[in-house]
N, C-alpha and C positions, 0 to 999 in steps of 0.2 A: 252726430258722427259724419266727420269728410268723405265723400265719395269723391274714391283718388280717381283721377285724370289718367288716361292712358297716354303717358308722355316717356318717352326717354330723356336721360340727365345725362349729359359728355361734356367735354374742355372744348368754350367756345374756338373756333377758328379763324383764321384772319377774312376768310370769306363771309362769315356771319356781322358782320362788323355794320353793316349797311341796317341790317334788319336789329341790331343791336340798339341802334343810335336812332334808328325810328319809333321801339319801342318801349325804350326809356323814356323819351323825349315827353310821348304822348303821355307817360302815368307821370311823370314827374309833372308833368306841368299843368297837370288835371287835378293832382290829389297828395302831390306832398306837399305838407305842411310850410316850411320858411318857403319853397318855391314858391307857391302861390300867393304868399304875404306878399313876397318880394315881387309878384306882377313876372314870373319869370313865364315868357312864351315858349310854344314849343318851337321856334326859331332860335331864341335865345340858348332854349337846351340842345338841340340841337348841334349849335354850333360848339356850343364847350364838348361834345361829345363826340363830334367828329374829331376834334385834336386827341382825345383823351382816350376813351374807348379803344382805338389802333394798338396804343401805346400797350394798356393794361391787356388787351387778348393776346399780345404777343409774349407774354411773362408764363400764358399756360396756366393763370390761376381762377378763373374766369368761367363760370358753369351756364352754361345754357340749357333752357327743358324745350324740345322738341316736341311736336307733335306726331305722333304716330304716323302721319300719312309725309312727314316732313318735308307738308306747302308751309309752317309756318313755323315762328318761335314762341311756346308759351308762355317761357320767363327768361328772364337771364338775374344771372347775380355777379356785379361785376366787382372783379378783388385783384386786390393788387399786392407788393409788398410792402408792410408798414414802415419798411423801415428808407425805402428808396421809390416811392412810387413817383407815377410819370412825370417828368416836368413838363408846366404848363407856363408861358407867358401869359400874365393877365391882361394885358394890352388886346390879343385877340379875342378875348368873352367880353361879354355885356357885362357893367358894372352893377348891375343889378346883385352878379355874384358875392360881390365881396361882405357886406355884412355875414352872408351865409359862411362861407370861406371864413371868417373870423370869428365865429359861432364854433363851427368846427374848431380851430389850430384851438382857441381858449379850453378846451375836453382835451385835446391831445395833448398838450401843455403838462394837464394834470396827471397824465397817465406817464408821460416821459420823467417828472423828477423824478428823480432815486433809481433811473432804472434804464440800465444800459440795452438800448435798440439797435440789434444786428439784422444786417440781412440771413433773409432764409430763415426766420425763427418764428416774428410777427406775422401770421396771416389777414389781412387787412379786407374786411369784407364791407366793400364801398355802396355801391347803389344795388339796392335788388327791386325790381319790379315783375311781377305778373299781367298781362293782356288781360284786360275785363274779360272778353268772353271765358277765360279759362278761372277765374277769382272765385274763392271759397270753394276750390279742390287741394287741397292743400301741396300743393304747387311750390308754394315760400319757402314752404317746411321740407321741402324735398330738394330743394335747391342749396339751403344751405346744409343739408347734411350730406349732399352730395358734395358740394364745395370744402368741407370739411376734411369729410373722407381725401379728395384731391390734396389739399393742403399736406396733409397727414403724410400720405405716402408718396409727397416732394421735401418730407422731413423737418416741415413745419412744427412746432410745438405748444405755439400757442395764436390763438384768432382774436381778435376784436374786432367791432365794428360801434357806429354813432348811430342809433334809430334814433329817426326824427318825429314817429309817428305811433299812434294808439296798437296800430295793427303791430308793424315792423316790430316794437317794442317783447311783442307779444310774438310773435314766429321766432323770435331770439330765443327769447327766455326761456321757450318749451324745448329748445334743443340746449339745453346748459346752461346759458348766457348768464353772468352778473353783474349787475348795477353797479356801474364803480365811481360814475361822478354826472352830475345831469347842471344843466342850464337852464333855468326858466325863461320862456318864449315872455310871461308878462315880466321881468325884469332886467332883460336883456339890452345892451343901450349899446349903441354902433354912432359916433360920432354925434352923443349926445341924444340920440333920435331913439325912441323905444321901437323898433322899428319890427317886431312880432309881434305886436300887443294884437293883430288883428286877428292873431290863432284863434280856434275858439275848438275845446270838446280834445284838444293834447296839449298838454300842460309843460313840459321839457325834452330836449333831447338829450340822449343819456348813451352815455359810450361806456358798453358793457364789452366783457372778456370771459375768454373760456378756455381750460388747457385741452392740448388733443392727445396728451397721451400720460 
């Protein structure tokens, strides 16, 4: 049984954007899965994060978990809308990104035939990360229901997101979430190159959906 955190969960700010993009930076490039294949540094995330991050807290859909004495940020889970999220030049990230970035569109791909994508409908729940110190209080699972919730009552009606990983996979699925199309890391091929094969212990990423009301 989790011994919950005493955090509060609210709609990131454009002030928290600093501690956003520092925080991700450091899980992403510590311990998700294509990042680390892909040799992606916390400079690398970083900087795609400072473009990007701005953009998505400015949209309102964007949960952040606070800590109680609020020195710091527990989690954030950064979402945008599926059907218009931020644009990005990729000229300014590291090319590092791009197999990843195509890993992705090939799931969304699957998810868009047959199915008309408006704004305001899609809840798109992009990166979520928790600070080690605060991991295994279930932190994840409070973020996204609180993200949820936010969705919900900006008249969202349905959420998806891409886990890329064992855990993420798994904080989804206990709030609703279903399997609706996955990509094998060892069959995955980017310009010829199997270029995940070095995953080891998560087997695909998988962009599951859930309705919110």
């Amino acid at each position: 049984m989790l011994v919950q955190e005493p955090v509060d969960y609210d709609v990131a700010r454009p002030c928290d954007a600093e501690a956003i993009v520092r925080l991700l930076a450091t899980v992403f490039s510590e311990s998700e899965p294509p990042a680390v294949a892909m040799g992606l540094s916390f400079q690398d995330l970083e900087q795609f994060l400072r473009l990007f991050a701005p953009r998505a807290i400015a949209g309102g859909l964007t949960l952040v978990a606070r800590s109680r004495d609020k020195e710091k940020l527990a989690g954030v889970l950064l979402s945008d809308d599926f059907a218009s999220p931020p644009a990005l030049e990729l000229n300014q990230i590291s090319p590092r990104f791009l197999p990843i970035f195509s890993m992705l569109e090939t799931l969304d791909e699957q998810f868009r035939k047959g199915t008309t994508i408006l704004a305001g409908e899609y809840l798109h729940l992009f990166m979520l990360g928790v600070d080690g110190q605060f991991a295994g209080r279930g932190i994840g699972q409070g973020l996204v229901q609180a993200c949820l919730e936010n969705g919900l009552r900006k008249g969202y009606r349905m959420a998806l997101t891409e886990a890329t990983g064992r855990v993420s996979q798994r904080v989804f699925r206990k709030q609703g979430f279903v399997d609706r199309f996955s990509v094998s890391y060892r069959d995955f091929r980017y310009e010829d190159a199997f270029v995940f094969a070095s995953i080891q212990g998560h087997e695909n990423a998988v962009l599951m959906d859930r309705a919110l009301v």
